[in-house]
C-alpha positions as CSV (number, residue, x, y, z in Angstrom):
1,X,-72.6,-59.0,-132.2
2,X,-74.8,-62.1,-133.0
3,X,-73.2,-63.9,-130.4
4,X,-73.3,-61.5,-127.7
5,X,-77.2,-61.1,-128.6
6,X,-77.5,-64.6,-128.0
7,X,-75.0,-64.7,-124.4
8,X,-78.0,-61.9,-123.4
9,X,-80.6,-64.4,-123.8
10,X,-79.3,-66.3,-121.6
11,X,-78.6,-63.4,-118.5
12,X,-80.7,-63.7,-115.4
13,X,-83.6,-61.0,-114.7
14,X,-82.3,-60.2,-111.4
15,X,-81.0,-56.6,-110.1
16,X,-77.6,-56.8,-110.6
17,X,-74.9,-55.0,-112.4
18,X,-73.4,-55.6,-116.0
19,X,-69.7,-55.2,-117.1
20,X,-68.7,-54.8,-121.1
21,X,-64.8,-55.5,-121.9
22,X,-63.3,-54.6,-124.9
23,X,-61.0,-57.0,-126.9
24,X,-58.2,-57.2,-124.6
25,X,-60.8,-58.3,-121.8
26,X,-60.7,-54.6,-119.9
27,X,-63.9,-53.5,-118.4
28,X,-65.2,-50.3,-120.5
29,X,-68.3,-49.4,-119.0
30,X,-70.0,-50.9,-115.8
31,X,-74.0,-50.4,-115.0
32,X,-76.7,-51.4,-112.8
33,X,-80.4,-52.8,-113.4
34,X,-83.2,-54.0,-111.6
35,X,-83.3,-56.5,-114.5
36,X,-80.1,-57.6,-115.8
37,X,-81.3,-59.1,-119.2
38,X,-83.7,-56.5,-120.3
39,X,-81.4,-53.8,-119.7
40,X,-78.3,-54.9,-121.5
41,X,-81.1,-55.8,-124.1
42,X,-81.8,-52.5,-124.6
43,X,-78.2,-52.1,-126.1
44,X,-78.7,-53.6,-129.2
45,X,-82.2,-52.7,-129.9
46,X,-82.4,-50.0,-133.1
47,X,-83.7,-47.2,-131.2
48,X,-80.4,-47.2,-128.9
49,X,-78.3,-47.8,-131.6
50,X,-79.5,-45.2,-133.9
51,X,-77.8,-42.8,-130.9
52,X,-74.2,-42.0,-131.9
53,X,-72.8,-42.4,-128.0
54,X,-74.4,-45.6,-127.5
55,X,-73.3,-46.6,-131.0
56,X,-69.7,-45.9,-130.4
57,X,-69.5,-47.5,-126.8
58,X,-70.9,-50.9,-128.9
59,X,-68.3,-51.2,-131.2
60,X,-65.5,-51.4,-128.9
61,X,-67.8,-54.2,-126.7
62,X,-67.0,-57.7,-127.4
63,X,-67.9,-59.0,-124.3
64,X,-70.2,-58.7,-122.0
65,X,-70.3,-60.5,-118.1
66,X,-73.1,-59.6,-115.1
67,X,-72.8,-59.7,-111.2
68,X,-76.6,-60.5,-109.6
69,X,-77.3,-58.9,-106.5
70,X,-80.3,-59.0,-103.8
71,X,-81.5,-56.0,-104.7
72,X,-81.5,-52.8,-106.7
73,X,-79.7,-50.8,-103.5
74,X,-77.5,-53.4,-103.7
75,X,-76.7,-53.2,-107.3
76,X,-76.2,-49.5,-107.1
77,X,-73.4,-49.7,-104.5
78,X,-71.4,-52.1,-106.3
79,X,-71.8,-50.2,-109.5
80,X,-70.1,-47.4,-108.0
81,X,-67.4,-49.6,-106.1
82,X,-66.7,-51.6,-109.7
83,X,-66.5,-47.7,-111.0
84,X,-64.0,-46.5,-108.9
85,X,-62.0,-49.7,-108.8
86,X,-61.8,-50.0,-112.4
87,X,-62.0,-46.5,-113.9
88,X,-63.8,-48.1,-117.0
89,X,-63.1,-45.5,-119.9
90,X,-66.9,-45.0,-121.1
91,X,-68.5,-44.6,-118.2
92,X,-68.9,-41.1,-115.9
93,X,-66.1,-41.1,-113.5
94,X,-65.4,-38.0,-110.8
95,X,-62.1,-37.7,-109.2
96,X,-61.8,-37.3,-106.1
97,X,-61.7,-33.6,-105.8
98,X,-59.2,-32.2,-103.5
99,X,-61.3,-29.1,-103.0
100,X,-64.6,-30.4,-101.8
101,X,-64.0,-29.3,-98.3
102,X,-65.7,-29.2,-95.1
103,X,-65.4,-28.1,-91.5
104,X,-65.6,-30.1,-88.1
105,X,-66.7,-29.6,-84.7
106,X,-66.1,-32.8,-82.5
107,X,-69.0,-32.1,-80.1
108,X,-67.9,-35.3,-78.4
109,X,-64.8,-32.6,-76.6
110,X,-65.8,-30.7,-73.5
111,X,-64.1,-27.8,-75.7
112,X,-64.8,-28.7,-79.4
113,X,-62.4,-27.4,-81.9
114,X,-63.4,-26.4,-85.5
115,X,-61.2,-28.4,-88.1
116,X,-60.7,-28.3,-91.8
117,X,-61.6,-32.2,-93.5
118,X,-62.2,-33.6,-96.4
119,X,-63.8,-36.8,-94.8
120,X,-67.6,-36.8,-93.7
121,X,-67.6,-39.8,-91.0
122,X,-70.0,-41.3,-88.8
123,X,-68.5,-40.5,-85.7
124,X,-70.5,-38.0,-84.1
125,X,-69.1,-34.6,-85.5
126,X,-71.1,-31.9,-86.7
127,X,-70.0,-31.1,-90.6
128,X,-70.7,-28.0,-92.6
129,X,-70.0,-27.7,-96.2
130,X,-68.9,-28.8,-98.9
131,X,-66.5,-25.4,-99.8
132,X,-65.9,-25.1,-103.4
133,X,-62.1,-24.4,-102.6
134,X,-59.4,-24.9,-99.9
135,X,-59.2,-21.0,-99.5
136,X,-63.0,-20.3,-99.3
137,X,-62.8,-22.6,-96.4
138,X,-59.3,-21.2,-95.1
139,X,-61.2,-17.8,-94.7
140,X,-64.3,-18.9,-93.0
141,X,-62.3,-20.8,-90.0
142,X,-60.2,-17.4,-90.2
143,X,-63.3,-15.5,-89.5
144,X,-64.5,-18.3,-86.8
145,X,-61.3,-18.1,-85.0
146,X,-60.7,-14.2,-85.0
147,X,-64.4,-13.2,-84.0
148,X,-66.0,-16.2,-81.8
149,X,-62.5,-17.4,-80.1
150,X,-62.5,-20.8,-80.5
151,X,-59.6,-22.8,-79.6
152,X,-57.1,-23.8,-82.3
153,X,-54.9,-26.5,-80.3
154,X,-54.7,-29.8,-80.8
155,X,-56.8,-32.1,-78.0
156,X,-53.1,-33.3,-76.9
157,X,-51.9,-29.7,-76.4
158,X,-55.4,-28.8,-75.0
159,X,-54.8,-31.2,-72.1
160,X,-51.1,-30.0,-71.8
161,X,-51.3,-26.7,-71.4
162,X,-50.6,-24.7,-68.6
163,X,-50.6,-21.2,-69.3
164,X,-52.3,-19.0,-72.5
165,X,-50.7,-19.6,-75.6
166,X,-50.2,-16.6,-77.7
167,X,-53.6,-16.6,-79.8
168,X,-55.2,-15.9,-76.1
169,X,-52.8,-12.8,-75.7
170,X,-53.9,-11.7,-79.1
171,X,-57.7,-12.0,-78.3
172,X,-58.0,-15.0,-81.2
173,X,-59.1,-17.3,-77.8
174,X,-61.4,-17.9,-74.7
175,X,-58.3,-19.8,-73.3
176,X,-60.6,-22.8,-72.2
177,X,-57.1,-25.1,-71.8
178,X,-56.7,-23.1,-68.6
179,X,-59.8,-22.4,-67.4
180,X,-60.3,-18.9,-68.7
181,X,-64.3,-19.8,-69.5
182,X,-66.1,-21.9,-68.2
183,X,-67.7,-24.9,-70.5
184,X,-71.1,-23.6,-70.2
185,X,-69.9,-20.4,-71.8
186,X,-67.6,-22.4,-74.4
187,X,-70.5,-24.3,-75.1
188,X,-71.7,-21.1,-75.8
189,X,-69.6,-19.8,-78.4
190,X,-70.0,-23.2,-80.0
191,X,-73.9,-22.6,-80.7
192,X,-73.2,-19.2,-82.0
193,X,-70.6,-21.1,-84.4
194,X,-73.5,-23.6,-85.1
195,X,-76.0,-21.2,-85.9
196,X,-73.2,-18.8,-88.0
197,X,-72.2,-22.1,-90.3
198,X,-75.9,-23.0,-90.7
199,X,-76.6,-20.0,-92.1
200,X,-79.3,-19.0,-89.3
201,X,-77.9,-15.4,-88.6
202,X,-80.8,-13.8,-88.0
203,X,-81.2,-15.8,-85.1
204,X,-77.4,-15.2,-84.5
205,X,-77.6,-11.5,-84.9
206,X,-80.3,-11.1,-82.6
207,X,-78.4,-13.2,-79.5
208,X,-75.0,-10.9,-80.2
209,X,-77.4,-8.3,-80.0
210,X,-78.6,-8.7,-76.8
211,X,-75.1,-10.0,-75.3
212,X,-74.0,-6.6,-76.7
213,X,-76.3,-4.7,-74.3
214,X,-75.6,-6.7,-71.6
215,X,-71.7,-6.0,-71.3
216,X,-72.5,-2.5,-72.1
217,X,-75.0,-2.5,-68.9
218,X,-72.2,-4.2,-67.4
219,X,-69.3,-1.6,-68.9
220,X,-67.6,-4.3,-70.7
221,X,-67.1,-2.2,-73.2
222,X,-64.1,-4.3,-74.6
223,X,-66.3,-6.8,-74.8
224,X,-69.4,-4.8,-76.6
225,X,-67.1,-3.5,-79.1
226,X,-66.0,-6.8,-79.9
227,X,-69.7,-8.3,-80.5
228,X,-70.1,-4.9,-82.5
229,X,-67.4,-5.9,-84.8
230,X,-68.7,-9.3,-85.0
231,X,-72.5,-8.3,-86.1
232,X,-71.0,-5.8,-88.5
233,X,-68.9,-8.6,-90.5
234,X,-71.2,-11.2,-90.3
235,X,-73.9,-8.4,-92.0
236,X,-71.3,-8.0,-94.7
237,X,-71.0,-11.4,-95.2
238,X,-75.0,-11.5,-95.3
239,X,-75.7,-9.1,-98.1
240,X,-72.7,-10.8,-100.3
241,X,-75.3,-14.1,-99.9
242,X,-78.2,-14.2,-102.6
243,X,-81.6,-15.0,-101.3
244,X,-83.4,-17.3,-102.9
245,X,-86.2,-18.9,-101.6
246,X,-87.2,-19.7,-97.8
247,X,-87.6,-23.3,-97.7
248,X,-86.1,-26.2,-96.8
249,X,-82.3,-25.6,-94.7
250,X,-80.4,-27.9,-96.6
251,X,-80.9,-27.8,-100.8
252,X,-78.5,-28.7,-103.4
253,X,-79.6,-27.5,-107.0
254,X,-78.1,-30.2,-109.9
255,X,-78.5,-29.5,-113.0
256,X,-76.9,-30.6,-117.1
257,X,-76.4,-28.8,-119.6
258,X,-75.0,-30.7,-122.8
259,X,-74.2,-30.1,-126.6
260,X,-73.1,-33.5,-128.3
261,X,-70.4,-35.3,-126.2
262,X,-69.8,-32.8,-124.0
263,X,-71.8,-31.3,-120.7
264,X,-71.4,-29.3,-117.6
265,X,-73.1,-29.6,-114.3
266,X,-74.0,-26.9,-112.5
267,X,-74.5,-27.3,-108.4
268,X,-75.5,-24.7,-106.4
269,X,-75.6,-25.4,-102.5
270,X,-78.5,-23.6,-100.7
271,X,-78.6,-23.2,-97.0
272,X,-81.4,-21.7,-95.3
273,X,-82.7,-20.2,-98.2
274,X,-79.2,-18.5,-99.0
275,X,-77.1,-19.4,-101.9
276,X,-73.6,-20.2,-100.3
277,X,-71.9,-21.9,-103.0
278,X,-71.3,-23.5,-106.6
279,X,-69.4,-25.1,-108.8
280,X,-69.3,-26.4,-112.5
281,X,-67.8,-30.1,-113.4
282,X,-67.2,-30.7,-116.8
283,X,-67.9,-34.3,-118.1
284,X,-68.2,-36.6,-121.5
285,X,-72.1,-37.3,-121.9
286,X,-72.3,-40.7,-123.9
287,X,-75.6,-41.6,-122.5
288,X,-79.2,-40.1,-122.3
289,X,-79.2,-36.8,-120.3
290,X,-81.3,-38.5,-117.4
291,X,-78.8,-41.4,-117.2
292,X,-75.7,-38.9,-117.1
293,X,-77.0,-37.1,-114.5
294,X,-77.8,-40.0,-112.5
295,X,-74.4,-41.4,-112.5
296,X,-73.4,-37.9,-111.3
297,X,-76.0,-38.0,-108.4
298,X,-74.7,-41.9,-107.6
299,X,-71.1,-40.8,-107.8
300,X,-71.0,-37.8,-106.2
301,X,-73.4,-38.1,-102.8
302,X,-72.1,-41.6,-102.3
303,X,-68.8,-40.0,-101.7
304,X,-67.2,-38.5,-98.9
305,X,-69.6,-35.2,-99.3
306,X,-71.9,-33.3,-97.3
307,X,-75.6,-34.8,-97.9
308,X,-78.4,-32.0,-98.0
309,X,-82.0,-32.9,-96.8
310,X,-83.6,-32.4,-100.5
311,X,-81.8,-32.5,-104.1
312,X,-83.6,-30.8,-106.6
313,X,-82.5,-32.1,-110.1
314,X,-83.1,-31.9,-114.1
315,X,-83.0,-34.1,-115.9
316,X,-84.6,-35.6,-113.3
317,X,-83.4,-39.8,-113.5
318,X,-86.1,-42.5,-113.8
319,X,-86.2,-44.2,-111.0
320,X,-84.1,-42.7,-107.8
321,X,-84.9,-44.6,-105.3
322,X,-82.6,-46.7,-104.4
323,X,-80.3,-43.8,-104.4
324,X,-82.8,-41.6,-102.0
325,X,-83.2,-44.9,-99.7
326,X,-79.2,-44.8,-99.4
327,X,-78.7,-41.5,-99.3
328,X,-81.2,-41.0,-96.1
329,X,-79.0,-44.2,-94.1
330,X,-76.4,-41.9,-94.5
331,X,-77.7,-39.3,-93.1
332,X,-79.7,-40.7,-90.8
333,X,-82.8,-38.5,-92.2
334,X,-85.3,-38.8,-94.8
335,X,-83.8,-37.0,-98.1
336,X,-85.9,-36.2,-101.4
337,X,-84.7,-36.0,-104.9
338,X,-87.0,-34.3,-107.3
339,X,-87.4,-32.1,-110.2
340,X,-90.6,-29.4,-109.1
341,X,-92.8,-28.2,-112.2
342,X,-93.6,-24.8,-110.9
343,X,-93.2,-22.3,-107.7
344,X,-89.4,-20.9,-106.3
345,X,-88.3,-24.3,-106.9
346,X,-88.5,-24.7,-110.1
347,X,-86.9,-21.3,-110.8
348,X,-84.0,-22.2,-108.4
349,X,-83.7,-25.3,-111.1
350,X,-83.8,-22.8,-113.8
351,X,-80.8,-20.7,-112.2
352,X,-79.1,-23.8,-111.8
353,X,-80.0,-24.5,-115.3
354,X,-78.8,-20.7,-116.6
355,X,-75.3,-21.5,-114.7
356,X,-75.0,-24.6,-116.6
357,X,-75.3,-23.2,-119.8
358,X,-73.2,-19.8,-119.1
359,X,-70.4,-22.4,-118.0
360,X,-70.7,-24.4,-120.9
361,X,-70.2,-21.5,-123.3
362,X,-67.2,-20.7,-121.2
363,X,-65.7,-24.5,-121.5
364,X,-66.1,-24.0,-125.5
365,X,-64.2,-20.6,-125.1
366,X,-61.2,-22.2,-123.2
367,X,-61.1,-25.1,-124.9
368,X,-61.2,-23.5,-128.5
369,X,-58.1,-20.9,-127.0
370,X,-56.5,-24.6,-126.0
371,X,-56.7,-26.0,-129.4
372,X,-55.8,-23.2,-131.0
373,X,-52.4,-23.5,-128.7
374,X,-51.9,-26.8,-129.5
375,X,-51.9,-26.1,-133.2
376,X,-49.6,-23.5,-133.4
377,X,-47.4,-26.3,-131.9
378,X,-47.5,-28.4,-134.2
379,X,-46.8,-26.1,-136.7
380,X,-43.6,-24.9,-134.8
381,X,-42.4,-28.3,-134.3
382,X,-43.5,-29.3,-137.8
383,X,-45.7,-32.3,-136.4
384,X,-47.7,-34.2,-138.2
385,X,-51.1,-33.7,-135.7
386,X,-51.5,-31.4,-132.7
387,X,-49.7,-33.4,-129.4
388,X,-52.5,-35.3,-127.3
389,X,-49.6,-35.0,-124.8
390,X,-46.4,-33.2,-123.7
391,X,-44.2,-33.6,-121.4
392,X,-42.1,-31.0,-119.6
393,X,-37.7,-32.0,-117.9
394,X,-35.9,-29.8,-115.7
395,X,-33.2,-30.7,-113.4
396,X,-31.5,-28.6,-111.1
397,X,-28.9,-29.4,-108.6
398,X,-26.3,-27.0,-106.1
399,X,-22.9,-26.9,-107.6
400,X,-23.4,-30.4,-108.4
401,X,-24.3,-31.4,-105.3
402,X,-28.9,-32.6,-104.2
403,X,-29.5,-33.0,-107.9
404,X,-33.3,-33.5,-108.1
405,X,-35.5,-33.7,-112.1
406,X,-38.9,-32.8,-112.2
407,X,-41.6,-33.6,-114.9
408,X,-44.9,-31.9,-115.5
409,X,-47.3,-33.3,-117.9
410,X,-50.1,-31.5,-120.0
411,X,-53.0,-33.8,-121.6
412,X,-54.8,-32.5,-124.2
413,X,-53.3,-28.8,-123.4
414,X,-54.2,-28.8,-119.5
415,X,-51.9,-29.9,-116.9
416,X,-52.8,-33.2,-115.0
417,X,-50.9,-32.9,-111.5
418,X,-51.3,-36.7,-110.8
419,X,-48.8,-37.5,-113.3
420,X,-46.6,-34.8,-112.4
421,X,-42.9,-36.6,-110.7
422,X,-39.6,-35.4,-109.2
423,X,-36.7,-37.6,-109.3
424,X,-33.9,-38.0,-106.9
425,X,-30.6,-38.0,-109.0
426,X,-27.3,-39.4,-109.0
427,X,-25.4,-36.6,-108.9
428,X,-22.3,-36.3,-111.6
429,X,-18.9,-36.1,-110.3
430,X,-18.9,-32.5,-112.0
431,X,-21.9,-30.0,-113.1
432,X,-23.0,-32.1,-115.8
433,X,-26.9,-30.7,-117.3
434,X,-26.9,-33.3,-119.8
435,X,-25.9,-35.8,-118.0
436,X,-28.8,-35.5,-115.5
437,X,-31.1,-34.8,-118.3
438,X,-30.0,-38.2,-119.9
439,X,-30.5,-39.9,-116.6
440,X,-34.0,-38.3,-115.8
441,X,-35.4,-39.6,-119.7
442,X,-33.7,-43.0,-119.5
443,X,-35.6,-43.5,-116.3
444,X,-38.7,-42.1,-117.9
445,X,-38.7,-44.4,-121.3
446,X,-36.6,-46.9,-119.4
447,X,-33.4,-47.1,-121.4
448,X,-29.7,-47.8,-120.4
449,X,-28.3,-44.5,-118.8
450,X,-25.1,-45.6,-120.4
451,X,-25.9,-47.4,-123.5
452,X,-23.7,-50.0,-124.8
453,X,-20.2,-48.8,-125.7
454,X,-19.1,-48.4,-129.9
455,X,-15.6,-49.9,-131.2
456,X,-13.1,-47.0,-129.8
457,X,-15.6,-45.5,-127.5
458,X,-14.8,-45.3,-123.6
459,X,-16.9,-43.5,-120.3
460,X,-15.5,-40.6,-121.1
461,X,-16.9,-39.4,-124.8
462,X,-18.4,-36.6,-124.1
463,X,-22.3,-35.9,-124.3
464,X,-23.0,-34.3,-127.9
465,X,-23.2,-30.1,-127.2
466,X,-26.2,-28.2,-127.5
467,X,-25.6,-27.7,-130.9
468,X,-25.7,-31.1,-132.3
């Protein structure tokens, strides 16, 4: 410890970004400062010491190293480039999370399509989002497609086309590929997609209201009956949203909520004053509140995510702007983070704040119903301490013939899918279970699939039975 204290003497007290190893020389936590030395200083002052998390990350740390940087935006980017790259185990790190999903219009088409992504890109798009789930997206673009008629084809079978495809015949599209509408009234159908997604649907109700009386003027009454559906659903859809506030269009609501080691965060997505969605991500806290949520904030919007034009937060972190001054390249806009002390924003906060905590207890529940799983276990299996981790063989093959494995893998009683693997076998000459099984766990702990023979042994002792 000494002489680490005295290596820190020596660090410059430039923005930059820090990086402690362990023993073996692995990075365990990565952070950033405007002033290398007096921020790893900190570490080994009493105050942070006296704090169990900060205590327990210092005893693994025997080394520490430092990257300088021009300046403090700089710094931040790297830290969460080093943070992805090397997954260091004490710091906050969010996986990429298959369900934060978004939808697409490529305005840059004549005919834009509406598409389902999970990459925000600079390339002219208009994005809407983030979805909390593959199927809450899966159902809006259903809605989309069924009531406004947007095309579904791809831009090669757009410009391919010459005659209605099937979705036209079942009234699911304006047929734009052959001219059906014109691109004045595509463009349109867009702007009512626009304004639905944005959550503007007063505006949107009003325009279907008057198209409405105009085909009826006009005895389109196909048509008027159509729009009629249309308002009625997306009314449905309006009293399912909660009001909040009238405010700014674009607000996510971050909050933490923490006991010990452990926290949730709560974020609620806000659009035009409507709540529209949330979700809770469980996380270790072995920092000060502020600090945890501020690697969250980093982490999170400096991913491929929908960026709102204010985040309202608490803890609110010390110093955010670097953050805010990357955040509002992005997007190409000026973007606040802030933590308001009274009016409708500061109770949005404390709804944030409520979820936090109801998901918390929640977490507790499940996890106290996983423990309780894992010891009954070990008590089955007579172990000496609940498993940290099982893992799950099955093979399966036709008669003998496409033999395939598969593993699943459960970490501390939940299944991770990354680690999850199917295995192409060699199939036995005859149906042969334990033959396959042998193979599949040989390749997994990397031992001979036919081990050495004994004295008198040949290939064709069989494999003990089940009841050996």
């Amino acid at each position: 410890m000494n002489s680490l204290v005295n290596k820190i003497s020596e660090f410059p007290i430039f923005p930059g970004v820090y990086l402690m190893k362990n023993e073996g020389g692995k990075i365990i936590y990565v952070g950033k400062a405007k002033n290398i030395r007096a921020r790893v200083k900190q570490y080994f002052g009493k105050e942070a010491l006296a704090r169990y998390q900060i205590e327990f990350l210092m005893k693994r740390v025997t080394d520490i190293d430092y990257l300088i940087t021009g300046t403090e935006k700089e710094a931040l980017l790297l830290e969460n480039s080093l943070i992805k790259k090397h997954k260091p185990r004490y710091n906050i790190f969010l996986k990429d999370d298959k369900s934060y999903v978004s939808l697409k219009i490529n305005v840059g088409h004549p005919f834009p399509s509406l598409t389902v992504t999970r990459k925000i890109k600079k390339d002219g798009a208009l994005y809407f989002g983030p979805y909390s789930s593959a199927d809450a997206c899966r159902q809006t673009t259903e809605f989309i497609y069924r009531y406004f008629m947007l095309r579904t084809c791809s831009d090669h079978e757009f410009s391919n086309r010459s005659r209605p495809c099937l979705e036209y015949q079942i009234k699911r599209c304006s047929a734009p590929c052959v001219g059906y509408v014109s691109k004045e009234e595509y463009q349109r159908q867009i702007d009512q997609v626009r304004l639905f997604l944005e959550g503007r649907n007063d505006q949107l109700l009003d325009e279907l209201k008057s198209k409405m009386e105009s085909a009826s003027e006009t005895t389109d009454f196909e048509e008027a009956a159509r729009l009629r559906d249309l308002m009625s659903h997306i009314s449905s859809t309006l009293e399912k949203q909660h009001v909040v506030h009238h405010g700014a269009r674009e607000q996510d609501i971050v909050c933490l909520y923490s006991e010990g080691a452990k926290g949730i965060v709560a974020l609620l997505h806000v659009r035009e004053g409507s709540l529209v969605d949330s979700r809770a991500i469980s996380m270790d806290v072995l920092d000060e509140p502020s600090d945890v949520m501020e690697a969250f904030l980093k982490q999170y919007y400096l991913g491929d995510v929908f960026i709102p034009d204010e985040i309202l937060a608490s803890p609110l972190p010390e110093d955010m702007g670097a953050l805010q001054e990357i955040l509002s390249e992005k997007k190409e806009k000026n973007i606040s983070i802030r933590s308001p002390k009274k009016g409708d924003k500061k109770e949005m906060i404390e709804l944030a704040c409520r979820n936090a905590e109801s998901q918390f207890g929640k977490w507790v529940k499940k996890n106290r119903e996983t423990d309780e799983i894992l010891s009954g276990v070990k008590d089955v299996l007579g172990m000496a301490e609940i498993p940290h981790r099982i893992e799950c063989y099955d093979v399966s093959h036709i008669s003998g013939k496409h033999a395939t494995a598969s593993r699943v893998v459960f970490v501390e009683g939940k299944a991770d899918k990354n680690l999850y693997r199917h295995y192409k076998m060699q199939a036995p000459a005859e149906p042969n279970d334990y033959l396959m099984m042998k193979e599949v766990l040989g390749r997994r702990f990397k031992i001979p699939l036919f081990p050495p023979l004994k004295k008198g042994e040949d290939m064709s002792t069989p494999l003990p039975s089940r009841s050996s």
